[in-house]
TILUMNU-510596 format. One record per residue (C-alpha): residue number from 1; x, y, z. Coordinates in steps of 0.25 Angstrom, whole numbers. Layout:
<pts>
<NUM; <X; Y; Z>>;
...
</pts>
This chain:
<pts>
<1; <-250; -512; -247>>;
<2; <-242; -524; -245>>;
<3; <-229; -524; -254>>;
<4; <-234; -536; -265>>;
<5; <-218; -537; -268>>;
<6; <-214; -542; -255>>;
<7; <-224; -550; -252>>;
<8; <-224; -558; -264>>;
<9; <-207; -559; -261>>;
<10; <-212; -563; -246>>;
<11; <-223; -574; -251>>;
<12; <-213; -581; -262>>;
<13; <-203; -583; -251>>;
<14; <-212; -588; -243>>;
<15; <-218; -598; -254>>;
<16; <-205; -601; -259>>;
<17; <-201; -605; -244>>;
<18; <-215; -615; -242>>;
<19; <-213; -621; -257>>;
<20; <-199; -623; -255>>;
<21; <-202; -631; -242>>;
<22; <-212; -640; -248>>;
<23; <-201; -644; -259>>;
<24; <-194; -650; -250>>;
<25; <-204; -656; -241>>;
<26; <-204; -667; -254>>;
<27; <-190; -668; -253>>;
<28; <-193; -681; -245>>;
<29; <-180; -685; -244>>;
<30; <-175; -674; -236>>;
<31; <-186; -676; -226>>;
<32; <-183; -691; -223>>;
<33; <-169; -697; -224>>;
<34; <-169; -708; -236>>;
<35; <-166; -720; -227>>;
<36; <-179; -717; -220>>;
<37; <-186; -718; -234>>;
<38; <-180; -730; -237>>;
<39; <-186; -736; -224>>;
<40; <-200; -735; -231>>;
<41; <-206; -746; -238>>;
<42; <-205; -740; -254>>;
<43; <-220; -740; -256>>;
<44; <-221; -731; -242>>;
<45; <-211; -723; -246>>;
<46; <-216; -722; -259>>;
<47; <-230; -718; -253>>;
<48; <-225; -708; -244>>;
<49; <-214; -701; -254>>;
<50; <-226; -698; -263>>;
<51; <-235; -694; -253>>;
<52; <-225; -683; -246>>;
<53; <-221; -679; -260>>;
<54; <-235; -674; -263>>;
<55; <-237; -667; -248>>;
<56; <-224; -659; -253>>;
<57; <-229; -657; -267>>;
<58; <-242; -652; -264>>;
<59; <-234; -641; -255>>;
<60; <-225; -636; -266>>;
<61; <-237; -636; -275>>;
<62; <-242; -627; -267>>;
<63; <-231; -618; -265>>;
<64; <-228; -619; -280>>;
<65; <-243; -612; -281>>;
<66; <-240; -601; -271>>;
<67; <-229; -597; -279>>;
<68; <-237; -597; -292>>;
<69; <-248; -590; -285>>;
<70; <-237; -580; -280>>;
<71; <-232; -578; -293>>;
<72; <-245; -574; -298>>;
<73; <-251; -565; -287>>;
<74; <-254; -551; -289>>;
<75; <-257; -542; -279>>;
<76; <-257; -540; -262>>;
<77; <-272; -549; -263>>;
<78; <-264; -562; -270>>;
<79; <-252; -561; -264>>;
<80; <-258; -563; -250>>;
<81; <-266; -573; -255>>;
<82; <-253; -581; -260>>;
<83; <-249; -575; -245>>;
<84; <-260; -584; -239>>;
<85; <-258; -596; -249>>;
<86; <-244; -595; -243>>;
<87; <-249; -597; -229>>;
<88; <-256; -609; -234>>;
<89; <-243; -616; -241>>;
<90; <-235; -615; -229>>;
<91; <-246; -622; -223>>;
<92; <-247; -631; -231>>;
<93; <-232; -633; -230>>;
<94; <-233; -638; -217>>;
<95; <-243; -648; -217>>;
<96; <-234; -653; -229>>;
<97; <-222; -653; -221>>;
<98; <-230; -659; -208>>;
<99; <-233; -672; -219>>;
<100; <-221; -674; -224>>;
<101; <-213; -671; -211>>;
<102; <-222; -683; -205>>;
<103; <-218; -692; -216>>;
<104; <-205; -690; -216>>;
<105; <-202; -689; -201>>;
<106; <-209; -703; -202>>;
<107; <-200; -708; -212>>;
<108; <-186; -702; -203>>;
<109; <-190; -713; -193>>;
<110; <-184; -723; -204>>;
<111; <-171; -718; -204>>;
<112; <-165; -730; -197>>;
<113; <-165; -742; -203>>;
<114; <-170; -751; -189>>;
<115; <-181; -738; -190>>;
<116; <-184; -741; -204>>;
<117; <-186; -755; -202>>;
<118; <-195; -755; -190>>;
<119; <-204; -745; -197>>;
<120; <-203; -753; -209>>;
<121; <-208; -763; -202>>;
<122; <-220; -756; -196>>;
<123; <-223; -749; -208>>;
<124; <-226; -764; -212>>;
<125; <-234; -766; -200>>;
<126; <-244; -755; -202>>;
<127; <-247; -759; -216>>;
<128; <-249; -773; -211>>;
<129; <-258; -768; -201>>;
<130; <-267; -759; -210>>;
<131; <-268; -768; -218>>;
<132; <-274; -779; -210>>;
<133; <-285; -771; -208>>;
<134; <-288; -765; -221>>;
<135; <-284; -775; -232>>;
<136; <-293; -785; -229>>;
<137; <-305; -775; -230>>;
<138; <-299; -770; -243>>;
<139; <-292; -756; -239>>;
<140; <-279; -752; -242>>;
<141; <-268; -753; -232>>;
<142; <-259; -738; -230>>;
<143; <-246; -737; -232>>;
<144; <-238; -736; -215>>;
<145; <-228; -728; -213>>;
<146; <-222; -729; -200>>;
<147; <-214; -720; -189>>;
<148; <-208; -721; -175>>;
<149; <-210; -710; -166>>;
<150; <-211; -708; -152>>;
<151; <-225; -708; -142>>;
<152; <-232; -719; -136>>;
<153; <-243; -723; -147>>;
<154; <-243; -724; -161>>;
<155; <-249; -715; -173>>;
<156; <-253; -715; -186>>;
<157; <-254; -705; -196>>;
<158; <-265; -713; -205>>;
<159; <-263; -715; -222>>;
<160; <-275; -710; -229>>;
<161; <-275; -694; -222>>;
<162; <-271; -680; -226>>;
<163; <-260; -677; -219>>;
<164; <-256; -662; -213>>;
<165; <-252; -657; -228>>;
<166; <-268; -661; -231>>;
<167; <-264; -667; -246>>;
<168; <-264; -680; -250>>;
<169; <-269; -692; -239>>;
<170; <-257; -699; -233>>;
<171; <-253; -712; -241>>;
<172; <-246; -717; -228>>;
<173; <-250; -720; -213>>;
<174; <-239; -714; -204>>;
<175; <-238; -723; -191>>;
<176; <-231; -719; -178>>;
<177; <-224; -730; -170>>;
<178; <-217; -727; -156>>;
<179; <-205; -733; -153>>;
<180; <-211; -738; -140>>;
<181; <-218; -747; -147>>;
<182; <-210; -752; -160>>;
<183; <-208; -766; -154>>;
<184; <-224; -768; -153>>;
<185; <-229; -758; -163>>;
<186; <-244; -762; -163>>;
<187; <-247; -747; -162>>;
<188; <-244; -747; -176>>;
<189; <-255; -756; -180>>;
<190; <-264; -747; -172>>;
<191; <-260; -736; -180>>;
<192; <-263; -744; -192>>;
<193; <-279; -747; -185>>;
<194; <-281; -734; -186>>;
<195; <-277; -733; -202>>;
<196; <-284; -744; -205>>;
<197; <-297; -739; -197>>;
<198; <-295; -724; -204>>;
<199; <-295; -732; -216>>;
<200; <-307; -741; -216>>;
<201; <-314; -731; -208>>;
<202; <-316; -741; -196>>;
<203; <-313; -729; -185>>;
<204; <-329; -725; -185>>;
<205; <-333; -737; -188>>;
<206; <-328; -744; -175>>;
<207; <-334; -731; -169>>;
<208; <-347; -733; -173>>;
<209; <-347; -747; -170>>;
<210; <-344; -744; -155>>;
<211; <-355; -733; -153>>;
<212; <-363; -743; -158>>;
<213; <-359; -756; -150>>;
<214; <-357; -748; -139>>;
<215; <-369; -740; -138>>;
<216; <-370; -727; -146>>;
<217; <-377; -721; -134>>;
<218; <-366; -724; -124>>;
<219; <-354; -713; -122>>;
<220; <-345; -727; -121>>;
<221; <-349; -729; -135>>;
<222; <-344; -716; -139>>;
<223; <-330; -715; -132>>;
<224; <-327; -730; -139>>;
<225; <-331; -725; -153>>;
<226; <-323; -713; -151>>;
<227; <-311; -722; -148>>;
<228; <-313; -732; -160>>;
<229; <-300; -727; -170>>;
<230; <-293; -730; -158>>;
<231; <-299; -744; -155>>;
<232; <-300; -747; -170>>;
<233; <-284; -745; -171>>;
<234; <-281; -753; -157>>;
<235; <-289; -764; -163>>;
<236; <-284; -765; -176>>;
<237; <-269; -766; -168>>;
<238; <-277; -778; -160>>;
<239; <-281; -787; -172>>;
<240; <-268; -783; -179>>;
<241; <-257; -786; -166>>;
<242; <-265; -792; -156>>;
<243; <-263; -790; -141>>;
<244; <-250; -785; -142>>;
<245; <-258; -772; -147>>;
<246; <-265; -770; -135>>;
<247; <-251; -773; -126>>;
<248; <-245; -761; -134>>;
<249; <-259; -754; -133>>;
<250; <-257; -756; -118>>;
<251; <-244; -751; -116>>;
<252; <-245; -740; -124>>;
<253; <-260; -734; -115>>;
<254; <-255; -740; -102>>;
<255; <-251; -725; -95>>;
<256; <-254; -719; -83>>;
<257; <-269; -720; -78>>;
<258; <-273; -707; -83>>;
<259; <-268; -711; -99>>;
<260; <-276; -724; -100>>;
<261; <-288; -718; -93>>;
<262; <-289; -705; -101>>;
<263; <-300; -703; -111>>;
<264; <-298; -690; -121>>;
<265; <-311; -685; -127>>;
<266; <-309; -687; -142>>;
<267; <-296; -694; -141>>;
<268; <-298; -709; -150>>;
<269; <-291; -715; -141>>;
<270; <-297; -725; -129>>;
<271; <-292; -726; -117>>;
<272; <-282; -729; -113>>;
<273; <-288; -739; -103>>;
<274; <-300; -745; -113>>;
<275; <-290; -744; -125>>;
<276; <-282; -757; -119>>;
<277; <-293; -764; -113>>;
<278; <-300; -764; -128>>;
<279; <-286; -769; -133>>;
<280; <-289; -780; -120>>;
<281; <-302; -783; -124>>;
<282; <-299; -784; -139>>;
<283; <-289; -797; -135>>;
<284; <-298; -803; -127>>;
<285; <-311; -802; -138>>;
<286; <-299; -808; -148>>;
<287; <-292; -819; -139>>;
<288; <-300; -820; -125>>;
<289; <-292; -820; -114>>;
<290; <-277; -817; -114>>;
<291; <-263; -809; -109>>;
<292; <-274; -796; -112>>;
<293; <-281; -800; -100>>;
<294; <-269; -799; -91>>;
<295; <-267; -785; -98>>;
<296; <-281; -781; -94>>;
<297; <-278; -784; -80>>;
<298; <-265; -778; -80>>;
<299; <-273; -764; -87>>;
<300; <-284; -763; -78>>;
<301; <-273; -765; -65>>;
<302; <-266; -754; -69>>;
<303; <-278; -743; -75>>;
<304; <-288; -748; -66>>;
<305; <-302; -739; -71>>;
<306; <-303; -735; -57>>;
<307; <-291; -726; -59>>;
<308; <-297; -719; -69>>;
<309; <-304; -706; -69>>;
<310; <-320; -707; -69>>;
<311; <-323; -707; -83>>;
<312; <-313; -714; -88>>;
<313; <-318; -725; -79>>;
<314; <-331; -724; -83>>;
<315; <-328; -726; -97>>;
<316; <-319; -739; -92>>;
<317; <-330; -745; -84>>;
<318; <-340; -743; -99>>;
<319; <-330; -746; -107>>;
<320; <-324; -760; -100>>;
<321; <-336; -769; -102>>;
<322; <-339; -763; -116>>;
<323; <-324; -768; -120>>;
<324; <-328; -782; -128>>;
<325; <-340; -773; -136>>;
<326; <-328; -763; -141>>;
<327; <-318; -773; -143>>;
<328; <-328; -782; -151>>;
<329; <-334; -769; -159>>;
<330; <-320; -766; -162>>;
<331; <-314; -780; -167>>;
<332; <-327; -788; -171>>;
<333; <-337; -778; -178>>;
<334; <-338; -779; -192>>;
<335; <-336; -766; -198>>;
<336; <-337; -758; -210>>;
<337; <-324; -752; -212>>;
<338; <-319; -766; -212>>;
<339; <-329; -771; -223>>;
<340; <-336; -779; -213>>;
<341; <-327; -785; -205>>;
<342; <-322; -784; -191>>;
<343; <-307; -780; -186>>;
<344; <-305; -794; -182>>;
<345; <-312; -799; -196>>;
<346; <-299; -792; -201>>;
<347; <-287; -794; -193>>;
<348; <-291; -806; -183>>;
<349; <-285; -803; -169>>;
<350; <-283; -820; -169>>;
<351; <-270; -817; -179>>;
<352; <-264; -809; -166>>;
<353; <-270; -816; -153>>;
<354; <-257; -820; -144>>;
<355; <-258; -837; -148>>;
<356; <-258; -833; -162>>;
<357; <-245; -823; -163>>;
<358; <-239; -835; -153>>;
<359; <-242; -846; -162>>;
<360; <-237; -837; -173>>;
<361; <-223; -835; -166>>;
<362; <-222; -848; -163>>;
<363; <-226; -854; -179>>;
<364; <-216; -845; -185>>;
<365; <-206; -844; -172>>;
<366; <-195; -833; -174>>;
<367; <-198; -832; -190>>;
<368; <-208; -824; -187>>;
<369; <-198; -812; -181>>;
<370; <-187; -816; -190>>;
<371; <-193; -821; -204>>;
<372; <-196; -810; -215>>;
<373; <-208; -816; -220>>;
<374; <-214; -818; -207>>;
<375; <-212; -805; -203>>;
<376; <-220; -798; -214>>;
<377; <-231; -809; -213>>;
<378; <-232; -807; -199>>;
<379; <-228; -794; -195>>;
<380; <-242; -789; -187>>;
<381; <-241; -801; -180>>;
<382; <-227; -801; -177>>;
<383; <-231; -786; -171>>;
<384; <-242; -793; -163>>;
<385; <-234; -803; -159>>;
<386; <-224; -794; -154>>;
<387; <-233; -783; -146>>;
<388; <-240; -795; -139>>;
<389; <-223; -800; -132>>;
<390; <-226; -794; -121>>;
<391; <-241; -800; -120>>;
<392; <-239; -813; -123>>;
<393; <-231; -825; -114>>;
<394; <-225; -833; -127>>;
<395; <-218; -819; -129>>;
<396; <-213; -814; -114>>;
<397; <-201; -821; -116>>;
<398; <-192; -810; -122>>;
<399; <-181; -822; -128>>;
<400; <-192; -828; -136>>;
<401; <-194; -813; -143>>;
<402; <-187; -809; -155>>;
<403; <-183; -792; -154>>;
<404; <-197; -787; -156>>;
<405; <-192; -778; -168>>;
<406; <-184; -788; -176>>;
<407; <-196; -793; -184>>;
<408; <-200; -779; -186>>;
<409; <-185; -774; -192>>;
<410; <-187; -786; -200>>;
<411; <-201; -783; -208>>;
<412; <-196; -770; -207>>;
<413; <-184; -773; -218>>;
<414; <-171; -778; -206>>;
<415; <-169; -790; -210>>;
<416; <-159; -793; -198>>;
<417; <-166; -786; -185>>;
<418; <-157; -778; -178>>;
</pts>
């Protein structure tokens, strides 16, 4: 027989050990330094305080249980039940840690105060961009929380989900930015498509629709539908910062041949290849012709199809002239998750085209990079206005540019950009 004593002294180290971490996982600040904090808007620091707290508390709970159940066990039979119960714990331990670790590690990125500001600043962006979408139709926008980390694409970690320690839904969206492109962020409204579209349930929606409008017979159909989280989020980017999102979108897919040709089964994401000429073809059903037609040009010299493999170019050639059809299903279909309207309906595309941001520069002339009120008034446009520099003539000229993150420390809280 197993010795009762010295396995009940083994098992109360051992949940002693687990309990003692989850008390401190809820020392919060011990896990992100108090400047970091600090660089949170209250009511998202507020938000998040609670929410951590909770994943930390519902893991002491627990090992405050074990102990009792410990304390009360009697016999070889019970003790190896409050053996297995242990296993769990420190299970569920981890996953706890995983949350908070992510939430915090998140919040270290504010330590500085140019970093603060700047994720200031897009923490108001996202908010701004979800809730151009879902207010008008009646939903409530999430609470952002942004963070820099390296790669080459954005991420977002959505509001409204159980997270790894499987308790409460989150209370916040958690957005990756990459420092490649802070100046031109319009990854981030991206991200913030693809909340809005989790929220209103748009994703299968916009599926259905192009089975349908594509025929739901065809295997062309079924590849786009598969694609349509991805297509929902890069539209909602379009309607929100214009061309300047499909420049970003470009540079970001334009890799070797093999990287903007590939098609991974299950994978939501278009090609590389279709993805940019949908971002294309979006301009043109918007604003007719324009500096996105140079850019097709420019695209189709550099990945011509017939340099990709068989099927790939097979699904190019179905997939060209059908272009309009998906670009018009995805902007101008009335839709259900929006309450009968259309994308468009919601955020008009006309509020970003390249003559309205430049007749907006020029009304408002440098108070719209330098004046507080302006700022906060126009911030998604100012971001469309600065990713669409490199696309737009008025703008080439870099002396008539202001620092492209000046007006970015400002709505982030720097008055004086550095």
């Amino acid at each position: 027989m197993r010795d009762s004593t010295s396995l009940r002294r083994h098992l109360a180290r051992q949940v002693d050990h687990w309990t003692s971490a989850a008390v401190r996982l809820g020392r919060l600040e011990d896990l992100a330094a108090p400047e970091a904090w600090k660089n949170l808007e209250q009511y998202l620091g507020l938000s998040l305080r609670d929410y951590l707290r909770g994943v930390a508390e519902r893991a002491v709970r627990r090992g405050n249980a074990l102990r009792a159940a410990l304390a009360m066990a009697d016999g070889e039979r019970e003790l190896e039940a409050v053996r297995r119960e242990l296993l769990a714990f420190r299970r569920h331990y981890l996953r706890a840690e995983t949350t908070v670790e992510f939430f915090t590690d998140a919040i270290n990125t504010r330590t500085n105060p140019v970093q603060g500001a700047l994720l200031r600043a897009l923490d108001t962006l996202a908010n701004r961009s979800m809730a151009a979408i879902l207010e008008p139709i009646g939903y409530e926008t999430p609470i952002a929380i942004t963070y820099f980390d390296r790669g080459l694409g954005a991420m977002i970690l959505k509001a409204g989900l159980r997270l790894w320690d499987g308790g409460a839904v989150s209370p916040a969206a958690a957005i990756k930015i990459v420092r490649h492109n802070l100046e031109r962020p319009t990854a981030l409204v991206h991200e913030c498509g693809h909340q809005a579209a989790h929220i209103t349930g748009w994703n299968d929606e916009l599926a259905r629709t192009l089975r349908a409008g594509l025929d739901p017979s065809s295997p062309l159909a079924e590849t786009w539908a598969c694609w349509s989280s991805e297509i929902a989020a890069d539209a909602v980017a379009f309607v929100l910062t214009g061309y300047g999102s499909v420049l970003a979108l470009h540079d970001v897919l334009a890799g070797d041949t093999g990287f903007v040709f590939q098609v991974i089964p299950g994978d939501p994401h278009p090609m590389s290849f279709l993805r940019v000429e949908l971002g294309i073809q979006m301009c043109r059903m918007a604003w007719g012709d324009g500096p996105w037609d140079e850019l097709a040009r420019a695209w189709r010299e550099t990945y011509p199809s017939s340099s990709a493999p068989s099927d790939a170019r097979a699904l190019v050639t179905a997939s060209m002239p059908r272009l309009p059809a998906i670009a018009r299903l995805t902007l101008a279909t009335p839709m259900r998750a929006f309450r009968g309207r259309s994308l468009v309906d919601i955020a008009s595309p006309a509020r970003v085209s390249p003559r309205t941001l430049a007749e907006l520069q020029l009304r408002l002339g440098p108070a719209l990079h330098t004046s507080s009120h302006w700022i906060w008034t126009e911030c998604l446009r100012l971001l469309a206005l600065t990713a669409l520099r490199d696309g737009d003539e008025m703008s080439r000229d870099a002396r008539r540019r202001p620092p492209p993150l000046d007006w970015m420390l400002r709505l982030g809280g720097i008055q004086q950009a550095a």
